[in-house]
C-alpha positions in Angstrom: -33.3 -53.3 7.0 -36.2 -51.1 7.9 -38.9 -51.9 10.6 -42.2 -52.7 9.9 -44.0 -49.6 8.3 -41.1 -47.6 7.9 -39.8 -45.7 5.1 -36.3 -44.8 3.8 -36.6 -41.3 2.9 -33.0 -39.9 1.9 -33.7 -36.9 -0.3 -36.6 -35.9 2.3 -34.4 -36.1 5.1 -31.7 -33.9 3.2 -34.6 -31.1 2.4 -35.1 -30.9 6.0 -31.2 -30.6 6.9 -31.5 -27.8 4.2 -34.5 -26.1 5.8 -32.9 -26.4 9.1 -29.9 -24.0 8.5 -32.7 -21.1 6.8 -33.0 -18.2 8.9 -36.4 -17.3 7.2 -38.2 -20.9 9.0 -38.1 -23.0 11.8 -37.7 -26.5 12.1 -38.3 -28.5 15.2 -37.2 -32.3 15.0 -40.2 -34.0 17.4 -40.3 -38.4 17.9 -42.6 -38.6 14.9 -42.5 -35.6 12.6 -40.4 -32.6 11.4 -42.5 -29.5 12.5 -41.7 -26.5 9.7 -42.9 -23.2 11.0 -43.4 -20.3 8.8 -44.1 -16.8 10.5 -46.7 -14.7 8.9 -47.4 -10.9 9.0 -51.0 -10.0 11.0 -50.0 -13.0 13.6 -49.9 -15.8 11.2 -48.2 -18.9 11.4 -47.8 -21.9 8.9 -46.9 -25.1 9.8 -46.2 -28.1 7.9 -45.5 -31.6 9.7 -43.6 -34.4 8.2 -43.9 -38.0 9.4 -40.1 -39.1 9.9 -39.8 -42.7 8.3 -43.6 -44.0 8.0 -45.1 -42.6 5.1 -45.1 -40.4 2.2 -48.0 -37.6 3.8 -47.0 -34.7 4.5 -49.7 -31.8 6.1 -50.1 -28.1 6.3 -52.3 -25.8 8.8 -52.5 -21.9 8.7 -53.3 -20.4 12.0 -53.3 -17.0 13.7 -51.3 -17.1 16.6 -52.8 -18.2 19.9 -55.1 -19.3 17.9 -57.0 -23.4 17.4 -59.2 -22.8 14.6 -57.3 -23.2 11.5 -57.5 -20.6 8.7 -57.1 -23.1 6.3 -55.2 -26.8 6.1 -54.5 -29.6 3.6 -52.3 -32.2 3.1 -50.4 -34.3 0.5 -49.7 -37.7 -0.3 -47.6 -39.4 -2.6 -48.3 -43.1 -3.9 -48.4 -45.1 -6.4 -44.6 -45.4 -7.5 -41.7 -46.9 -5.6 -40.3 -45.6 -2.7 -37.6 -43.7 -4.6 -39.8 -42.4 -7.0 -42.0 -41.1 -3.8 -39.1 -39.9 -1.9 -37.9 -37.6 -4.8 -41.4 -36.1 -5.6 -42.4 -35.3 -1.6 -38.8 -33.7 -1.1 -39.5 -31.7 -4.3 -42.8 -31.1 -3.5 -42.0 -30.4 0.2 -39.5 -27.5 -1.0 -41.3 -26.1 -3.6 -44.5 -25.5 -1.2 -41.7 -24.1 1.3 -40.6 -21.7 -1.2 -43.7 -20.4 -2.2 -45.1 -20.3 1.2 -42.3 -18.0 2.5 -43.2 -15.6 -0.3 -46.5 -15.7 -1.0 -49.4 -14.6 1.5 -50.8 -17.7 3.0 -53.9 -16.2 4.7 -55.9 -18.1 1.4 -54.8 -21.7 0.5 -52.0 -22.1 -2.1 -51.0 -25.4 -3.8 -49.3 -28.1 -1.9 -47.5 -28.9 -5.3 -47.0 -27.4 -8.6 -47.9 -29.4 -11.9 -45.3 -32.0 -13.1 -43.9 -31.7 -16.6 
């Protein structure tokens, strides 16, 4: 039985395992949220929190280094389907923009999520 408010996300929680043992990212495991770091060339970091067990939301902010102001930020959320059905499409989601964020240059936004079939 869950607590009030919280959400049983399996297939999330096994993405973030995954991401954990990449040498490519960082994840820090904080009381609330998964913090995923991705290092940048020209002093650029991306990071993408993950509530742990309250929601399907999921956010991303593009900063230089020793830098506040964000170069650019957005976020996701998934709704309107059950839980299962959510959990499957943020963990996707959640990889895919992972994937693409490792390769791509993130100084300009890129797409949280891909179009679904």
């Amino acid at each position: 039985m869950t607590q009030l408010g919280m959400k049983q996300i399996p297939k999330v929680r096994a993405v973030i395992e995954k991401l954990k043992m990449r040498s490519d990212i960082s994840v820090e495991v904080g009381k609330t949220a998964w913090l995923i770091r991705i290092a940048k060339p020209e002093n650029i970091v991306c990071e993408v929190t993950v509530p742990i067990d309250w929601c399907f939301e999921w956010f991303v902010s593009v900063r230089r280094n020793g830098q506040k102001e964000e170069v650019w930020s957005d976020w996701m959320e998934h709704y309107g389907a059950p839980d299962e059905r959510l959990d499957a499409e943020m963990a996707d989601d959640l990889l895919s923009f992972i994937d693409r964020a490792v390769q791509s240059n993130v100084s300009t936004p890129i797409n949280l999520c891909e179009e679904r079939a």
